[in-house]
ZALO-660028 format. One record per residue (C-alpha): residue number from 1; x, y, z. Coordinates in Angstrom, 3 decimals, decimal comma. Example, Ala and Ser with C-alpha at 12.3 -4.5 7.8 and 13.67 -1.06 7.14 Angstrom:
REM residues 2
+-----+----------+----------+----------+
: seq :        x :        y :        z :
+-----+----------+----------+----------+
:   1 :   12,300 :   -4,500 :    7,800 :
:   2 :   13,670 :   -1,060 :    7,140 :
+-----+----------+----------+----------+
//
This chain:
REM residues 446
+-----+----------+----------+----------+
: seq :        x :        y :        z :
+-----+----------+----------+----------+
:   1 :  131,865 :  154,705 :  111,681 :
:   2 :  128,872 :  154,685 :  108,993 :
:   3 :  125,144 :  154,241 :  110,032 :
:   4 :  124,661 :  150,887 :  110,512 :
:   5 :  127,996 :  150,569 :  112,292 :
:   6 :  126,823 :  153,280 :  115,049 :
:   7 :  123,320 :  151,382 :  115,058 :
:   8 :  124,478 :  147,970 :  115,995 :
:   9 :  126,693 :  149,430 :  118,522 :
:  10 :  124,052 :  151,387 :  120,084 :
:  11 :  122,124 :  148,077 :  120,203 :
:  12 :  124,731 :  146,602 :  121,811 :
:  13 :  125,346 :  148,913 :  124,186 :
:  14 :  121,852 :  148,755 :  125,607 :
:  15 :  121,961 :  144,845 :  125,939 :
:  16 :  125,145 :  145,310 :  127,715 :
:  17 :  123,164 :  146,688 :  130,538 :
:  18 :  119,948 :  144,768 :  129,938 :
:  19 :  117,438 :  143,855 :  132,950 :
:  20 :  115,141 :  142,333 :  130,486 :
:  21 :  116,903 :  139,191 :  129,657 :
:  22 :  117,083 :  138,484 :  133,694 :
:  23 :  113,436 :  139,895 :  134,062 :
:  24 :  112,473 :  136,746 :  131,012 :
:  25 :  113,886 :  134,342 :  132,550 :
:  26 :  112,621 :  135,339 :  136,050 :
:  27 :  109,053 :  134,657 :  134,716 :
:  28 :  109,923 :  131,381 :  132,606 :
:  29 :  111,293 :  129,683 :  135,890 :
:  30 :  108,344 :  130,850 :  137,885 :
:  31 :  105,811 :  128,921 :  135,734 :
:  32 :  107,067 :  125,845 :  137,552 :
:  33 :  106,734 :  122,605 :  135,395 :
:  34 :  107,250 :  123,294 :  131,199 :
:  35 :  106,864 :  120,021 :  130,207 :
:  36 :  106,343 :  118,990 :  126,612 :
:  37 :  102,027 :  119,421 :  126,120 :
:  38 :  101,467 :  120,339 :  129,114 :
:  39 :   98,998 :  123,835 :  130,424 :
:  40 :  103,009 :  124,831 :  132,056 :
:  41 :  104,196 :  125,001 :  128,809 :
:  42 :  101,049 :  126,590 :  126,675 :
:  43 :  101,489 :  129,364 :  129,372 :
:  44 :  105,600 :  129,929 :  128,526 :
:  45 :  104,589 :  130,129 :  125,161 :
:  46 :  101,913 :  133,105 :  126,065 :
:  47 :  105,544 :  134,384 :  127,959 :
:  48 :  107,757 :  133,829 :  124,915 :
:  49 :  104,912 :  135,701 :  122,263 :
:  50 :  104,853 :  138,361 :  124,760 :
:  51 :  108,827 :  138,839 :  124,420 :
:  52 :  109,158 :  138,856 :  120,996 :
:  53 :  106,251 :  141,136 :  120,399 :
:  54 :  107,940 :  143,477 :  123,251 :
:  55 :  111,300 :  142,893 :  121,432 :
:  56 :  109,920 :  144,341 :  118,033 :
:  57 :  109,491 :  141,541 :  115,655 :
:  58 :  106,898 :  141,139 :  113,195 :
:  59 :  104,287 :  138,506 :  112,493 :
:  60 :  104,086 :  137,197 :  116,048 :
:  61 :  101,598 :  133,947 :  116,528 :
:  62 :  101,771 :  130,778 :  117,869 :
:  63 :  101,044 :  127,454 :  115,631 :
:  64 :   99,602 :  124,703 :  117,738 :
:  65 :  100,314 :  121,004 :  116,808 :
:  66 :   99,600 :  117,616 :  118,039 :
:  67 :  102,079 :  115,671 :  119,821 :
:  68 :  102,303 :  112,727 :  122,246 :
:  69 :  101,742 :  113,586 :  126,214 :
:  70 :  103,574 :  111,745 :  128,683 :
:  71 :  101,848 :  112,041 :  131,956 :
:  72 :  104,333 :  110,952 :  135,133 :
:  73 :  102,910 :  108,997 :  138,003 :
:  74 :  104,805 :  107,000 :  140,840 :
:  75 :  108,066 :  105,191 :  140,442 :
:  76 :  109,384 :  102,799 :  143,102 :
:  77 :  112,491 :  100,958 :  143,077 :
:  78 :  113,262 :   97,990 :  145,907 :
:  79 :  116,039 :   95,978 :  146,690 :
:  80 :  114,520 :   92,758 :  147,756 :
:  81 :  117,638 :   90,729 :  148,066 :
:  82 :  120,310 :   89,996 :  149,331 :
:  83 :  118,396 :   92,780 :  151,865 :
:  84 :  115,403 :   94,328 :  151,456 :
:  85 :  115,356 :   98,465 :  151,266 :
:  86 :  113,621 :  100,963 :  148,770 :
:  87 :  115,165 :  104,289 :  147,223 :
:  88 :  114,166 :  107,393 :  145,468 :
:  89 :  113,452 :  107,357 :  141,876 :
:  90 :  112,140 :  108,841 :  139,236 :
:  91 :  110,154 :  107,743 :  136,220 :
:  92 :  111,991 :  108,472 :  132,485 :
:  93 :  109,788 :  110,403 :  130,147 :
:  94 :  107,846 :  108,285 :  127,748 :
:  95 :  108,483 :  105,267 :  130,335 :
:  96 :  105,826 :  102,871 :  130,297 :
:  97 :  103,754 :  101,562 :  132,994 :
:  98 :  104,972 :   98,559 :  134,223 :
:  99 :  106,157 :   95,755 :  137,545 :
: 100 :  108,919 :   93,966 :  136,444 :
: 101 :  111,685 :   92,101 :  138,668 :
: 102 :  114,903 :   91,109 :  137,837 :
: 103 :  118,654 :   91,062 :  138,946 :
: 104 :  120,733 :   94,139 :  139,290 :
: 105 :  123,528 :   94,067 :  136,684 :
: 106 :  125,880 :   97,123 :  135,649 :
: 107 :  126,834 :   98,333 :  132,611 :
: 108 :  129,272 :  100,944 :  133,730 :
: 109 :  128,717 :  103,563 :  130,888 :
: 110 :  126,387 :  102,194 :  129,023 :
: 111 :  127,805 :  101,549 :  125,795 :
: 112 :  126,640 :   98,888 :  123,710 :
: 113 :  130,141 :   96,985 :  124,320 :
: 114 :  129,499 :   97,152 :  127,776 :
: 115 :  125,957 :   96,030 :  127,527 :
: 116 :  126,982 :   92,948 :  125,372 :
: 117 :  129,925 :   92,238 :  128,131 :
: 118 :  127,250 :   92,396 :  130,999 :
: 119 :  124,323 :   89,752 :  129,704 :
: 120 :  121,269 :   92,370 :  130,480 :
: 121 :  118,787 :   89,670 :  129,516 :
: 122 :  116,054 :   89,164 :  131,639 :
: 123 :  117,410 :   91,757 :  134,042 :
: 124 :  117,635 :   94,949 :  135,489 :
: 125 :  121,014 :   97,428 :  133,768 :
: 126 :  122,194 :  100,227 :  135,977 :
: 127 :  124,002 :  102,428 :  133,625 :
: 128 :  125,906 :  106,162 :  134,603 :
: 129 :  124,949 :  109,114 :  133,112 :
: 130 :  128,309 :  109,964 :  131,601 :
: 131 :  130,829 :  108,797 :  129,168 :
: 132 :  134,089 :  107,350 :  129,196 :
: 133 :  137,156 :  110,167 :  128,866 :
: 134 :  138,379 :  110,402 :  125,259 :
: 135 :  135,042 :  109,444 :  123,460 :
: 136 :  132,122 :  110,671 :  122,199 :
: 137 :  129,259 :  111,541 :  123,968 :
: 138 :  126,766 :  108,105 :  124,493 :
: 139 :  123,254 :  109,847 :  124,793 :
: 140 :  120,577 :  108,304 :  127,477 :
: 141 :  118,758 :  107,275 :  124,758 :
: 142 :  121,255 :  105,272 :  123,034 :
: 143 :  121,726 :  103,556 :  126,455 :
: 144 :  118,270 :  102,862 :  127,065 :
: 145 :  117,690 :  101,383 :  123,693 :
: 146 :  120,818 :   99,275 :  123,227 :
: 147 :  120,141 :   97,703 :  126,759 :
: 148 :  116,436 :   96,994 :  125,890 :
: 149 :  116,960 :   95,514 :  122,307 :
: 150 :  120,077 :   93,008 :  124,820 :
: 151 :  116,511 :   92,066 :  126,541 :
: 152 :  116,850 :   93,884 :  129,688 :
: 153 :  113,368 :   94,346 :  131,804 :
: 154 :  114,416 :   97,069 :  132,855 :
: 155 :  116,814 :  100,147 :  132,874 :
: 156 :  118,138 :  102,681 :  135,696 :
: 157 :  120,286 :  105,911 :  134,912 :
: 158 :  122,471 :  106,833 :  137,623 :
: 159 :  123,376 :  110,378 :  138,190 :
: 160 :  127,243 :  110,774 :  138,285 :
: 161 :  126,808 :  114,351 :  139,864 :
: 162 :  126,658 :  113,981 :  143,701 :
: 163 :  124,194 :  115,940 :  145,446 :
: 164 :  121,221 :  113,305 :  145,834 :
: 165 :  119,611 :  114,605 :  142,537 :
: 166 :  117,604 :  111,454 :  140,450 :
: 167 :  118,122 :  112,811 :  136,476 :
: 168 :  115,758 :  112,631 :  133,899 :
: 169 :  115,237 :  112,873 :  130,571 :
: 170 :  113,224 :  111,443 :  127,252 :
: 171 :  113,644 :  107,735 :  126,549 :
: 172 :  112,815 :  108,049 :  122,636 :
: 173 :  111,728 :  110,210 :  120,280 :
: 174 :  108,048 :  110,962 :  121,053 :
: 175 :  106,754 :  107,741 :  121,823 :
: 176 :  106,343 :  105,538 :  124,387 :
: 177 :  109,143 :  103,614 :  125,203 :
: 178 :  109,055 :   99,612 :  125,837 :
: 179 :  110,583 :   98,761 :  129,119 :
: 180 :  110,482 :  100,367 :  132,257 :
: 181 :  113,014 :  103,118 :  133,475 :
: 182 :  113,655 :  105,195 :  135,790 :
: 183 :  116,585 :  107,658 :  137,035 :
: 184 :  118,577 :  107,599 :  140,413 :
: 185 :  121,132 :  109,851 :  142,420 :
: 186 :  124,936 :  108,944 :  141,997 :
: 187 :  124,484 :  108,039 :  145,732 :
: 188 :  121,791 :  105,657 :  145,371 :
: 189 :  123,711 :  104,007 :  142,175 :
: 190 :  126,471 :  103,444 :  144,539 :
: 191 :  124,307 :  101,175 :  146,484 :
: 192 :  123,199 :   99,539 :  143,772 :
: 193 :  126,216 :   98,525 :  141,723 :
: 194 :  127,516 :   97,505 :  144,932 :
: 195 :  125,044 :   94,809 :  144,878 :
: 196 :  124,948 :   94,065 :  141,076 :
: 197 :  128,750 :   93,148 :  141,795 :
: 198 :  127,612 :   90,851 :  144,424 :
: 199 :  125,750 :   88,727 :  141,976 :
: 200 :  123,020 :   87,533 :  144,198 :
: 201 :  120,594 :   90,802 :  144,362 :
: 202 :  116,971 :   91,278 :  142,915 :
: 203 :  115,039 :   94,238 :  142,250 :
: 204 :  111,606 :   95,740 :  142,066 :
: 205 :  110,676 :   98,638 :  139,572 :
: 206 :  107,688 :   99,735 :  139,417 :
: 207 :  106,475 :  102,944 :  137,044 :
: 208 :  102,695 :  104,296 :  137,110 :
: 209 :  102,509 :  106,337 :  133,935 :
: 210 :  101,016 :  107,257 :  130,761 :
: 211 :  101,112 :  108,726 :  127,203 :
: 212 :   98,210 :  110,382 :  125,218 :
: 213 :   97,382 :  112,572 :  122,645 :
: 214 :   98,408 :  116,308 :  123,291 :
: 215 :   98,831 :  119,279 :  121,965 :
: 216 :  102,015 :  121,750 :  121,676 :
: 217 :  103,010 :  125,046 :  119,674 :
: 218 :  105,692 :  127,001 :  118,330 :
: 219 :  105,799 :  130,647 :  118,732 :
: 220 :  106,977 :  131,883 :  115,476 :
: 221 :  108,266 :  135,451 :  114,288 :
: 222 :  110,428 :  137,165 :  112,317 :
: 223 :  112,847 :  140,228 :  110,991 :
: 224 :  114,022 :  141,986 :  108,395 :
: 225 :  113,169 :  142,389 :  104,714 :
: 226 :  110,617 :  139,857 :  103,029 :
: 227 :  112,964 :  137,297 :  101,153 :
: 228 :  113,153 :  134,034 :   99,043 :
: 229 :  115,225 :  132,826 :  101,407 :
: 230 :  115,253 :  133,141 :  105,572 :
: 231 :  117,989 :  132,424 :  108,180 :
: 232 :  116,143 :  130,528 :  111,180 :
: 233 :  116,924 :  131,017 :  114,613 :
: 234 :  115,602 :  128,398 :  117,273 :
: 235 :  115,993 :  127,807 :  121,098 :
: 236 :  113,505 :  125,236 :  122,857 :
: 237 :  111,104 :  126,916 :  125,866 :
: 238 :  109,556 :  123,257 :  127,057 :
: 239 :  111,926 :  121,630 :  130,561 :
: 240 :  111,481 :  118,306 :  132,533 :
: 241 :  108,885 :  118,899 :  134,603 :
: 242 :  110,675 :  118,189 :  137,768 :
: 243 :  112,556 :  121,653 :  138,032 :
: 244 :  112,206 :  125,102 :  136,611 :
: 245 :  114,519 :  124,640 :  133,655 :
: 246 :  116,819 :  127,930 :  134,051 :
: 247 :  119,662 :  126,055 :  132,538 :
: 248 :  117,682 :  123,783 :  129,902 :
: 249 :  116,894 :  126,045 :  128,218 :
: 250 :  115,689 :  128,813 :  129,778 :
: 251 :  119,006 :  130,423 :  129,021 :
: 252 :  118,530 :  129,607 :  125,670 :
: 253 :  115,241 :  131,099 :  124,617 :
: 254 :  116,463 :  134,366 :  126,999 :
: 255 :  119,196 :  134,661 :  124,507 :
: 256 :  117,176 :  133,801 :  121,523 :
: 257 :  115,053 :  136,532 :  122,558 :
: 258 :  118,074 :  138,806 :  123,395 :
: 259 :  119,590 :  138,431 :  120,002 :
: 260 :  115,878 :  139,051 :  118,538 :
: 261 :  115,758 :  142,414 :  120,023 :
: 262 :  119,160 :  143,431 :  118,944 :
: 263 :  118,575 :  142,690 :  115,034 :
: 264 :  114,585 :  144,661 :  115,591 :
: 265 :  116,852 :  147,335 :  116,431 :
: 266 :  119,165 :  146,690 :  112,931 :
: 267 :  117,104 :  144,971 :  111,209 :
: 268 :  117,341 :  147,777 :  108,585 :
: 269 :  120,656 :  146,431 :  107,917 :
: 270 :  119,635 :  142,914 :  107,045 :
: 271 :  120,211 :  141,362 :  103,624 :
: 272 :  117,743 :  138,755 :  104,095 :
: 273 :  114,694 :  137,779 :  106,676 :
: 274 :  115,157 :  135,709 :  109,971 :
: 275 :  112,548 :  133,763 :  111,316 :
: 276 :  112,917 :  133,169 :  115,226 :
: 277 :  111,217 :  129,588 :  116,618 :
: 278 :  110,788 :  129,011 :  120,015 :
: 279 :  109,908 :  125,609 :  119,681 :
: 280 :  107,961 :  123,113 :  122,324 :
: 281 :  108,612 :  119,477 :  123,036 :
: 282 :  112,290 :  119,167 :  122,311 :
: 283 :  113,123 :  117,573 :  125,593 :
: 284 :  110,775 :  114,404 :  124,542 :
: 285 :  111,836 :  114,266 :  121,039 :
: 286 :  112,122 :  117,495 :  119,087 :
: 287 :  108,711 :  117,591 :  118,257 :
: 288 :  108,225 :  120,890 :  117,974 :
: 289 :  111,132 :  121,163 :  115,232 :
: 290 :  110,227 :  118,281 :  113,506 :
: 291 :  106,877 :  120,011 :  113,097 :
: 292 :  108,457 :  123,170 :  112,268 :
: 293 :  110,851 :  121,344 :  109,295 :
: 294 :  107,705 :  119,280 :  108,268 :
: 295 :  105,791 :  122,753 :  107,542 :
: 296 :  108,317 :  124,206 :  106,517 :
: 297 :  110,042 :  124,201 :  102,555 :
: 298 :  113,879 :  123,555 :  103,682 :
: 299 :  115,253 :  124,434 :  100,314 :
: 300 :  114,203 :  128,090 :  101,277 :
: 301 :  116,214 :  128,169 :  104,889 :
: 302 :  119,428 :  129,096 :  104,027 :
: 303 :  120,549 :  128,179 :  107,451 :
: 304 :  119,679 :  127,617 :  111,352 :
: 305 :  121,722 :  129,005 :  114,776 :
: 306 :  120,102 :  126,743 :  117,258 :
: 307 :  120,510 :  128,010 :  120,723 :
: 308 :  120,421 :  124,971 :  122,945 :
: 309 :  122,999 :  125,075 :  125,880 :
: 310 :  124,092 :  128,969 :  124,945 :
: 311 :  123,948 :  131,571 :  128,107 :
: 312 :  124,606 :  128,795 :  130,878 :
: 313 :  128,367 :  129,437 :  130,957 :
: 314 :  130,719 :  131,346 :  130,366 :
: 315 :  132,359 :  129,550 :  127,777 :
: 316 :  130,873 :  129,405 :  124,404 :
: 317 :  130,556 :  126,009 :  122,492 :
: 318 :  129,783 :  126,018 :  118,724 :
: 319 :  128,679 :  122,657 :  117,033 :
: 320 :  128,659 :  123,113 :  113,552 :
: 321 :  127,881 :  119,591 :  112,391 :
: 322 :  129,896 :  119,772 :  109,178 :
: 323 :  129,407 :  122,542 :  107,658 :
: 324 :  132,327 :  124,371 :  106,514 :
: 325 :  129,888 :  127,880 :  106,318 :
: 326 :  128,586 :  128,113 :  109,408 :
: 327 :  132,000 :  127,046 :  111,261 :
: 328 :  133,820 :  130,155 :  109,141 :
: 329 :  131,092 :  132,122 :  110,354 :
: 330 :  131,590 :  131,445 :  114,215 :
: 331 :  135,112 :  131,406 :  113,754 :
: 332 :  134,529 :  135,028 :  112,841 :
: 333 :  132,081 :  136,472 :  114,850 :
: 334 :  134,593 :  135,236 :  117,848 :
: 335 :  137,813 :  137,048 :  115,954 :
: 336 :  135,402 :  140,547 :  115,222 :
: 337 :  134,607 :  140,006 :  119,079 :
: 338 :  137,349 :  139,122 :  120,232 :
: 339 :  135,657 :  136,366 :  122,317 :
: 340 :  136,671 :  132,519 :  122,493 :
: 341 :  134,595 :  130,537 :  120,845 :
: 342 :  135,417 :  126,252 :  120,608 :
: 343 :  133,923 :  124,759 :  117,788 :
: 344 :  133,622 :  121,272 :  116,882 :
: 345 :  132,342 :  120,153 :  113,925 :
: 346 :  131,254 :  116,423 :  113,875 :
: 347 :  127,272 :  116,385 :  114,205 :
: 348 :  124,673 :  114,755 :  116,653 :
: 349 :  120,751 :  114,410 :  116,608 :
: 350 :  119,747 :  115,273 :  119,802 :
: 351 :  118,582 :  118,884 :  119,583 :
: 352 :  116,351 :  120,843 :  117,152 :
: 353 :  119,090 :  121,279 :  114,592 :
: 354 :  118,927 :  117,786 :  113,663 :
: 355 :  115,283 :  117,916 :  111,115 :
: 356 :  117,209 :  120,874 :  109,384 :
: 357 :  120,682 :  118,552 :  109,110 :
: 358 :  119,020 :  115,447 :  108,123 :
: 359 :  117,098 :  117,594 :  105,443 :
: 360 :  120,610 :  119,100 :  103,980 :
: 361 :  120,656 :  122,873 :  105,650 :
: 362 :  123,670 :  124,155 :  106,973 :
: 363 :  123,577 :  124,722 :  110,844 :
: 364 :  125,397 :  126,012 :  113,752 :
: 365 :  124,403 :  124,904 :  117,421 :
: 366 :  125,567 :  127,560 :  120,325 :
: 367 :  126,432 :  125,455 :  123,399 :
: 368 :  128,447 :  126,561 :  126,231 :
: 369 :  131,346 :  124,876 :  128,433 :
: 370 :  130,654 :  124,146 :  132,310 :
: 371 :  134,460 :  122,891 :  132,350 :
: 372 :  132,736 :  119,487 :  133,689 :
: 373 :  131,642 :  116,081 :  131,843 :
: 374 :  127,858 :  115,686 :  131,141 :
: 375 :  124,955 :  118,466 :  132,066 :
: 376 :  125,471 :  119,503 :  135,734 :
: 377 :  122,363 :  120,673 :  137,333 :
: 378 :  120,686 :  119,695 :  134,288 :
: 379 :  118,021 :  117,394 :  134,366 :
: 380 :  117,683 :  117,289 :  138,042 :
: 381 :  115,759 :  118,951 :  140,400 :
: 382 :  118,510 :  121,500 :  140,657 :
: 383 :  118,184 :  123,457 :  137,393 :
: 384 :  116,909 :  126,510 :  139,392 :
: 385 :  117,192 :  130,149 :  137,930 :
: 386 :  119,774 :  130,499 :  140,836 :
: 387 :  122,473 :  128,618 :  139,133 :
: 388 :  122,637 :  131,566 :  136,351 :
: 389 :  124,536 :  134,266 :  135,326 :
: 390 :  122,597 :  136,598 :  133,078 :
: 391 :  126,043 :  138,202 :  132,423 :
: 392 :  126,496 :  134,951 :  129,650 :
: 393 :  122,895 :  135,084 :  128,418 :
: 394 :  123,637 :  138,549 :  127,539 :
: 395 :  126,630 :  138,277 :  126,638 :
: 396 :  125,478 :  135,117 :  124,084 :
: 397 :  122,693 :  137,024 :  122,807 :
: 398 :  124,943 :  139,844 :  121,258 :
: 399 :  127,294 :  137,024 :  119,679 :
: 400 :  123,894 :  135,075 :  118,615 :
: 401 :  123,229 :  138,058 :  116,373 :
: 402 :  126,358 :  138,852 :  114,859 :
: 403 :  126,277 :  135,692 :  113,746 :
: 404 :  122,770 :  135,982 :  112,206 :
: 405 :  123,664 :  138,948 :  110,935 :
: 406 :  126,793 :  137,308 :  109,112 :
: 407 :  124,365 :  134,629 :  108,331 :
: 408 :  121,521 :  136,712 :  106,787 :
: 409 :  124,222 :  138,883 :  104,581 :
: 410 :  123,968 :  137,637 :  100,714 :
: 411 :  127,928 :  137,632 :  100,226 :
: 412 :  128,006 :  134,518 :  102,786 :
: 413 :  127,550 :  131,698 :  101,258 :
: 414 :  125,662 :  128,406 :  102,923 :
: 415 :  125,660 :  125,381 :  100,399 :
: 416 :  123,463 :  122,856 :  100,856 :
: 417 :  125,268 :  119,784 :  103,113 :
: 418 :  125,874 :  117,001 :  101,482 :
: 419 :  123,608 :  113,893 :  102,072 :
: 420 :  126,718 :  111,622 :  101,673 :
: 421 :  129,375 :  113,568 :  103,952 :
: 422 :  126,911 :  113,934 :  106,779 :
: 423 :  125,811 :  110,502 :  107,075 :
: 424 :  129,574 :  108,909 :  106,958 :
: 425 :  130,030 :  111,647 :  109,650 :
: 426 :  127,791 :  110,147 :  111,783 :
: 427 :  129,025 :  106,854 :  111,004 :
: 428 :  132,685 :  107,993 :  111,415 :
: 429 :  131,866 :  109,310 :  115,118 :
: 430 :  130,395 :  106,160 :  115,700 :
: 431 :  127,036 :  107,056 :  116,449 :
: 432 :  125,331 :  104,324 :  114,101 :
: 433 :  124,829 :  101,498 :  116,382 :
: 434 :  123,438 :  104,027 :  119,269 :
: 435 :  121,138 :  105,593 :  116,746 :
: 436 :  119,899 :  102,002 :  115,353 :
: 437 :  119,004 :  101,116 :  118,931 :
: 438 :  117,243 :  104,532 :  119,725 :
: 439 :  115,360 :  104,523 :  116,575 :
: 440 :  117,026 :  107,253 :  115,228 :
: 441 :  119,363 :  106,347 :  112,219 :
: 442 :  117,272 :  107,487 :  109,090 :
: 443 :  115,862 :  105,081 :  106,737 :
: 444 :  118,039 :  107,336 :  103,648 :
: 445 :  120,963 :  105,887 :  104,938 :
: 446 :  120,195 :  102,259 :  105,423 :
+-----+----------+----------+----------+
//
């Protein structure tokens, strides 16, 4: 075994037995609410600066940026026929204010066929939070948008994870949205699609909110040798503000700043630099990575590894959104570790990878497996540090850095992805009509 061999297995070693990944997350969840602009999340990214300077890396700071604030208020949903009762709800970041009234009509999943079939104008859609078995994954905001563009008044996103939990999550892409919308519990969309089949129900929703002009930041460092050309790796700090976030993301910056501390340790045996991000406002639009692309000159990122979904389960996910490179890559790291490792390789935009993809660099997106459809605890009041096993953020972190390290080596090669595959990617996973109605399909491709 030569040098660096011995050093990266000391490394790992130590992480094997880590408290400090556990002791990181322990603090993030304890701030309470990290939502996008808000003082909760300006004091995780104090928390985050503190852990990579701790960890080792170089050229810690934090680079503030102004973004959109959405500020909740009350939401309040009522049946007022064919009887008259209220339930719990919960506004939708970047919902308006608004009073609107209309009948109950459901859209079952959501997708736009379902939302043509249903005549949503002038009404209210009730729409689940998952997808149908054996298709791609319909995002909220595809949902939201397809209904309100059919002329809906208003939207509600039912939970289909029992427990009485209301989800949320972002309506667009950092700005406000035009209708309001709000989410329930599977329980309470029981109720109502009940009486949405009955054909004779109205409905009250009413959202006290607003959106103004913030400010976020991404906390920004880096390792190994100055170079031409850097490998980024990213994780989002910022949750809903309704729950501490363990799972989204907390586990993902912990093993962001897990695999940081291992290559400090090697970073010796880099080839090239890596830049870490741990960017803000992702959960309301990828701000903080849209800012961090805008600022930053892509043709010099040879790739990115962003860590959104990695250390919640056991199973590790890797979405390598059509590039060839980084799938080889993951492929193997997982052989070398002789760890499973699914990958699938058709691409999405709705994590921080997406600036990077749209702008041609190769990435690869560490997710992990539940076993279940949709996010779980996720998004609910129920993402609690509890739900955690720091066993997988560990675990993650160490497979998060071989892969940099395989990344950051000059005999692997990254070419550029090509503007033409990745958009009839997108368009072969059917994701253009979703994207149109979200505001997300890029004006290149029209």
């Amino acid at each position: 075994m030569d040098d660096a061999d011995t050093d990266i297995a000391a490394a790992v070693g130590r992480t094997w037995t880590d408290d400090r990944p556990w002791e990181f997350l322990t603090d993030l969840t304890a701030i309470g609410s990290r939502m996008a602009a808000s003082p909760g999340e300006e004091r995780a990214s104090e928390l985050v600066a503190d852990a990579f300077d701790e960890a080792g890396l170089r050229d810690v700071h934090r680079e503030p940026f102004e973004t959109n604030e959405w500020r909740r208020g009350s939401a309040d949903l009522d049946l007022l026929a064919p009887v008259e009762r209220s339930f719990e709800t919960i506004a939708l970041p970047y919902c308006p204010p608004g009073d609107v009234r209309g009948e109950l009509v459901d859209v079952g999943y959501g997708t736009p066929e379902e939302v043509d079939d249903a005549d949503v104008e002038g009404k209210i859609a009730v729409a689940s939070t998952t997808t149908p078995e054996g298709g791609r994954f319909v995002h909220r905001m595809e949902k939201f948008g397809y209904a309100a563009e059919a002329g809906a008044v208003g939207f509600v996103f039912v939970n289909h994870v029992p427990g009485q939990l209301p989800p949320t999550g972002s309506l667009t892409f950092d700005r406000e949205a035009t209708i309001p919308a709000v989410g329930v519990s599977k329980e309470t969309g029981a109720w109502l699609t009940e009486y949405a089949d009955r054909g004779d129900s109205e409905a009250r929703l009413r959202v006290d909110a607003e959106t103004v002009t913030g400010e976020s930041r991404n906390v920004l460092a880096r390792v190994g040798p100055d170079s031409d050309r850097e490998v980024f790796a990213l994780a989002h700090y910022d949750a809903h503000d309704i729950a501490e976030g363990a799972l989204d993301n907390g586990c993902g910056v912990a093993t962001l700043v897990t695999a940081a501390r291992i290559l400090a340790e090697t970073e010796d045996d880099l080839d090239i630099g890596v830049r870490f991000a741990a960017v803000g406002c992702e959960e309301t639009g990828l701000a903080g990575a849209e800012r961090l692309a805008a600022t930053t000159e892509t043709n010099d990122v040879k790739c990115v590894l962003n860590l959104d979904g990695a250390g919640r389960f056991r199973d590790l996910v890797a979405l390598t959104h059509t590039s060839e490179a980084t799938e080889e890559v993951v492929r193997r790291v997982g052989e070398a570790a002789n760890q499973p490792v699914r990958v699938k390789s058709e691409p999405h935009p709705f994590s921080d990878q997406w600036p990077f993809v749209r702008a041609g660099v190769p990435a690869l997106q560490l997710h992990s497996d539940s076993g279940e459809r949709g996010r779980g605890w996720g998004h609910t009041h129920a993402d609690t540090r509890d739900k955690v096993d720091d066993r997988n953020v560990r675990e993650h972190g160490i497979l998060a850095a071989f892969a940099l390290r395989e990344m950051a080596d000059r005999a692997t090669e990254m070419p550029t992805l090509d503007a033409y595959e990745v958009e009839e990617a997108f368009r072969e996973a059917d994701y253009e009509t979703g994207m149109r109605a979200a505001g997300l399909w890029p004006t290149a491709w029209e």
